[in-house]
C-alpha positions in Angstrom: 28.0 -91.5 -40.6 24.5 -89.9 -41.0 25.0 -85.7 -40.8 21.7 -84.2 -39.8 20.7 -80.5 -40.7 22.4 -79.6 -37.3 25.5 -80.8 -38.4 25.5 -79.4 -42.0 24.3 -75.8 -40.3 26.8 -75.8 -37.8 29.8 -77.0 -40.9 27.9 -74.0 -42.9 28.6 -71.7 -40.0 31.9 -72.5 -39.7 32.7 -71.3 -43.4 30.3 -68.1 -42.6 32.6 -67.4 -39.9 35.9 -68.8 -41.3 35.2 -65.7 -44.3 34.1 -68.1 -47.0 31.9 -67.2 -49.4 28.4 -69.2 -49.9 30.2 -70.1 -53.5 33.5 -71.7 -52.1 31.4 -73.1 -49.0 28.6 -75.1 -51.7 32.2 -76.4 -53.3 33.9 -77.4 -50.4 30.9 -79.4 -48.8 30.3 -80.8 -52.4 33.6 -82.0 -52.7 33.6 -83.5 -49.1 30.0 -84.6 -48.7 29.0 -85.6 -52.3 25.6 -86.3 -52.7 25.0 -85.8 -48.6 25.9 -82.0 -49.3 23.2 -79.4 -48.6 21.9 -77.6 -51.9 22.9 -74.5 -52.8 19.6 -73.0 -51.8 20.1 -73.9 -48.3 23.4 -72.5 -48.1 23.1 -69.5 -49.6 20.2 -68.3 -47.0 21.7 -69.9 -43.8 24.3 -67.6 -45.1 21.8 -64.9 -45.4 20.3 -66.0 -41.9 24.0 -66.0 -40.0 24.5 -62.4 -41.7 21.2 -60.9 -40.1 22.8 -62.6 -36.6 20.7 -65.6 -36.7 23.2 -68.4 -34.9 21.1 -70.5 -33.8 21.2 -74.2 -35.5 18.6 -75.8 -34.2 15.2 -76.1 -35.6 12.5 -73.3 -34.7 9.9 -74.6 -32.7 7.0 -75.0 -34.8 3.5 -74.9 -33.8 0.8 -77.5 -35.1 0.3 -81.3 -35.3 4.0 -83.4 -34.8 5.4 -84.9 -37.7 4.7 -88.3 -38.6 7.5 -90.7 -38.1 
């Protein structure tokens, strides 16, 4: 099963919410995810964006030329 960022924000939430810290949440995910775990850059600020009341998981909209597929 592919996990998109949507996924691994919304698994990252769940710790956030659950009381986790971004340490034990980076373990955890390691642990389960292996090498498909987010770094511990991303987690540490999605925990930083969830604790200025950011909860949204989807991308921002971003203004410019699409992405190449």
């Amino acid at each position: 099963m592919d996990l998109n960022r949507e996924h691994l924000r919304s698994m990252i939430y769940y710790d956030f919410k659950f009381g986790l810290t971004e340490q034990l949440s980076l373990q955890r995910l390691q642990l389960a995810l292996e090498d498909s775990a987010p770094s511990r850059a991303t987690i540490f600020r999605w925990f930083a964006e969830f604790k200025r009341g950011k909860i949204n998981l989807k991308d921002d909209q971003r203004t410019g030329a699409p992405q190449k597929q």
